[in-house]
Backbone as CSV, one residue per row, in Angstrom:
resi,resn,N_x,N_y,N_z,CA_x,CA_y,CA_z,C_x,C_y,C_z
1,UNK,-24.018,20.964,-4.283,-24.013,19.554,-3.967,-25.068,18.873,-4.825
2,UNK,-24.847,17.849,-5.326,-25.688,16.960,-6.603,-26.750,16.624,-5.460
3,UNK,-27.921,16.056,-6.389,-28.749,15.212,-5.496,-28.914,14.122,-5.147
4,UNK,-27.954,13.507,-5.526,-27.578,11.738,-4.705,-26.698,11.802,-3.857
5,UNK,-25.903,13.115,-3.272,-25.082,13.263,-2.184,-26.011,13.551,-1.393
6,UNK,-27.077,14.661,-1.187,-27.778,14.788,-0.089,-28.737,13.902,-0.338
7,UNK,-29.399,12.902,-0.733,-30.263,12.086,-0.663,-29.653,11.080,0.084
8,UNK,-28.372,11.076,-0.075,-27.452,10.780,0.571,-27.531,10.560,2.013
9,UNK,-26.908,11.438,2.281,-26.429,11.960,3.348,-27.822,12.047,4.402
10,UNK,-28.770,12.110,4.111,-30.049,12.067,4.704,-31.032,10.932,4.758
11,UNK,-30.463,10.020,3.739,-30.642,9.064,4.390,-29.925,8.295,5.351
12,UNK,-28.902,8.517,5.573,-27.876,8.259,6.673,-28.174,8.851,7.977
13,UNK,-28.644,9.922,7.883,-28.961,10.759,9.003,-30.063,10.023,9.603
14,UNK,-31.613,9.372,8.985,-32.374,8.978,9.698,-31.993,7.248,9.925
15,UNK,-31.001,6.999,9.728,-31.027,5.480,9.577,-30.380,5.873,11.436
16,UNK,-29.273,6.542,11.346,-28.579,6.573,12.544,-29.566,7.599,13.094
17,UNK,-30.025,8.115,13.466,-31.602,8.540,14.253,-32.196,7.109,14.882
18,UNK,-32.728,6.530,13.440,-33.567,5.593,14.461,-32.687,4.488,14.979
19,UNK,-31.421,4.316,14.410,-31.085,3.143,15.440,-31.069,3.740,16.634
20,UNK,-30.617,5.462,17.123,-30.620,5.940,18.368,-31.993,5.524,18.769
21,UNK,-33.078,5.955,18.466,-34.612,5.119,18.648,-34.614,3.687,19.174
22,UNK,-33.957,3.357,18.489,-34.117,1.962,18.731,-33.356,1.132,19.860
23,UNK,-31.871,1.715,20.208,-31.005,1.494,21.231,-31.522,1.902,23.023
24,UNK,-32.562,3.245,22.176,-33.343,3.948,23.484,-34.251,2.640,24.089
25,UNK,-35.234,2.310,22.775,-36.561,1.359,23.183,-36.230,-0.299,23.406
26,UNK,-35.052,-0.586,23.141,-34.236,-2.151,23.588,-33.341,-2.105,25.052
27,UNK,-33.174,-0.791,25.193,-31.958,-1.136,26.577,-32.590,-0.073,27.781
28,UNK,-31.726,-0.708,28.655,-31.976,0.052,30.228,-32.062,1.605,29.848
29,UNK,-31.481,2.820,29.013,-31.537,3.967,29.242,-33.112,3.842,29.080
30,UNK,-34.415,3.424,28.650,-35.787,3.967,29.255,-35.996,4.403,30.677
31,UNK,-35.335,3.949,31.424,-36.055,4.139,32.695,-34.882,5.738,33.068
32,UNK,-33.785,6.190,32.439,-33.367,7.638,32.824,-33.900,8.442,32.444
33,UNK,-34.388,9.542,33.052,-35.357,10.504,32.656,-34.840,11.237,31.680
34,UNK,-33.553,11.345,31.815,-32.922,12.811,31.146,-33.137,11.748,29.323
35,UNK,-32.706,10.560,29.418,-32.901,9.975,28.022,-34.114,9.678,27.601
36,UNK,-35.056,10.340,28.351,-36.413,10.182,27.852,-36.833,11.583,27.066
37,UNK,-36.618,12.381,27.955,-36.146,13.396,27.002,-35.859,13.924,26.301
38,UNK,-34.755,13.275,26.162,-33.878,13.417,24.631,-34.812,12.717,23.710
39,UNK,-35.154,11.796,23.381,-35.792,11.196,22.839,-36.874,11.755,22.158
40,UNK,-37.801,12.255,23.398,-38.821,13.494,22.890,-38.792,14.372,22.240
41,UNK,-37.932,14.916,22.723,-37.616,16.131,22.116,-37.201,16.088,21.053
42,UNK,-35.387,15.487,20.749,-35.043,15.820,19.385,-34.745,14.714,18.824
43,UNK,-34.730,13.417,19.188,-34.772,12.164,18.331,-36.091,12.053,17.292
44,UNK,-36.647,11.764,18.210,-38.334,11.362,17.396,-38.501,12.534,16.571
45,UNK,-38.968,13.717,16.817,-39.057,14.512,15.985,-38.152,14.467,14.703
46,UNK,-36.907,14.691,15.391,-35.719,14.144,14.030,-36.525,13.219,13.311
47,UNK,-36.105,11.831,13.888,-36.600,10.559,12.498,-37.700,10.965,11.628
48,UNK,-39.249,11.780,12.540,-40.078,11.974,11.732,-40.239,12.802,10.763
49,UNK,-39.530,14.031,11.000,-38.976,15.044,9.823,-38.356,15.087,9.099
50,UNK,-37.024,13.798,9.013,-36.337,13.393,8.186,-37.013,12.641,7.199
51,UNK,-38.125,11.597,7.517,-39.308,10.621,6.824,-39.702,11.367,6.140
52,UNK,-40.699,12.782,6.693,-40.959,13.183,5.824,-40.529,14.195,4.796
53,UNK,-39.344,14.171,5.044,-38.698,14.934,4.050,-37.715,14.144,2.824
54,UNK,-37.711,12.980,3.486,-37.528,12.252,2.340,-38.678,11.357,1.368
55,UNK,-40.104,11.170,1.800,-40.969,11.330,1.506,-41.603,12.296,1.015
56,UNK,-41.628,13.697,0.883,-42.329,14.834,-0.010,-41.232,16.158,0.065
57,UNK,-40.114,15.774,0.155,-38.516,16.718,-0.002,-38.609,16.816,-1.461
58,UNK,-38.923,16.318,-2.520,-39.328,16.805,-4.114,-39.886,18.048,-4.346
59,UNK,-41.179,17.891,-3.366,-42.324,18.460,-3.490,-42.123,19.810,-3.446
60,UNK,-41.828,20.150,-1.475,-40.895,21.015,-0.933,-40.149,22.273,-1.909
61,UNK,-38.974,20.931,-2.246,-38.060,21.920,-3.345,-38.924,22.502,-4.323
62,UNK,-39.236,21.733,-4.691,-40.038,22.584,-6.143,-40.864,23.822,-5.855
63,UNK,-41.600,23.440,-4.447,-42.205,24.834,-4.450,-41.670,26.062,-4.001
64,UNK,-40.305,25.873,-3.157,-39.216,26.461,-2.358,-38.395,27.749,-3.634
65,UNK,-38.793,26.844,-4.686,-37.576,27.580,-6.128,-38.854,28.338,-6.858
């Protein structure tokens, strides 16, 4: 796969992450526990690992090869 497909594709991934973020922190699901949860657990983490992997994902590779 080239690298403007997964630069791609990952940036897509955190855009729809944080709108989930964001749908969480604008509407009534805050106050369900179980969607607080989720949130914790594998949203946030998501968006932030995606950031930074599209932020120092160069780096990464290069030292990975």
């Amino acid at each position: 796969m080239s690298g403007m497909w997964s630069r791609s594709r990952q940036r897509l991934a955190h855009i729809l992450l944080a709108s989930l973020l964001g749908v969480y922190l604008y509407s009534p699901l805050a106050d369900m526990p179980l969607a607080e949860l989720a949130v914790q657990v594998v949203v946030f983490p998501a968006v932030a690992l995606s950031g930074v992997l599209m932020w120092q994902g160069h780096r990464l590779r290069a030292r990975l090869r």
